[in-house]
N, C-alpha and C positions, 0 to 999 in steps of 0.2 A: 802618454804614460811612460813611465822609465822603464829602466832595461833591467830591473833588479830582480832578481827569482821571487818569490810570495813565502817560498818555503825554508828553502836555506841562506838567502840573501847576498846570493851569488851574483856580483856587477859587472859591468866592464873594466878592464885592465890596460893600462896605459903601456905600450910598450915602441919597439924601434922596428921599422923597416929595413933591411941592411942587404945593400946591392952587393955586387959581384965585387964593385973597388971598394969595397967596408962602408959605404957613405952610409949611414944614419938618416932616417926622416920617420918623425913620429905617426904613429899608426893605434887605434885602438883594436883591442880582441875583446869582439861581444859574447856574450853568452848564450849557448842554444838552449833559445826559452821559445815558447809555444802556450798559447791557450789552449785547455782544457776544462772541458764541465765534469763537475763529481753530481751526485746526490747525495744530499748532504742529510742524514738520516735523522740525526738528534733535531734539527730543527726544520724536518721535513718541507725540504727547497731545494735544488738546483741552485749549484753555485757554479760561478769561473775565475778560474783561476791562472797566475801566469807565470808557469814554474820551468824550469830547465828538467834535463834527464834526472840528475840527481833526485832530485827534489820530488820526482815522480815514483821512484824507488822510493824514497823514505816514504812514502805515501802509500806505495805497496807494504812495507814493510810492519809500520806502526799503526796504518788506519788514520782515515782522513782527521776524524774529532783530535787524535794522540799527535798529529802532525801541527794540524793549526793551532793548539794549543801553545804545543814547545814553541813554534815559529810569532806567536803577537809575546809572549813571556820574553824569547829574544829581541823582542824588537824588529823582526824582519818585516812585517806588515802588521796591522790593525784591524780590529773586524769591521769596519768603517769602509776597509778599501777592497775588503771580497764584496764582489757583485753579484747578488743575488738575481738568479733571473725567475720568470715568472710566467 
């Protein structure tokens, strides 16, 4: 599975290592993403999901249905790729 939030579509970032003598070597910065299960109310399931901090906020903030709605509308994920467990 890739490294990309479910919710906001936050990825990894390509950046530079740079030692004490300025030398450069490329390095990536992942993102602090974690599984979590919701209960998913409207379609009464257990789902997981695999979001960063952010994205766990906007989830407190707007409610899960108001989250994964705006987030498959952007294009961050599809309901195909939440994992319904059972």
């Amino acid at each position: 599975m890739s490294k990309i939030c479910q919710i906001t579509g936050k990825k990894a970032m390509i950046g530079n290592n740079v030692s004490h003598s300025k030398r450069r070597t490329k390095r990536t910065f992942d993102v602090n993403l974690f599984t979590k299960k919701f209960y998913y109310v409207e379609q009464d399931c257990w789902i997981q999901l695999r979001l960063s901090a952010a994205g766990l906020r906007i989830i407190n903030r707007k409610g899960l249905d108001a989250a994964l709605t705006e987030a498959v509308e952007k294009g961050y994920c599809d309901w195909n790729d939440i994992k319904v467990l059972d």
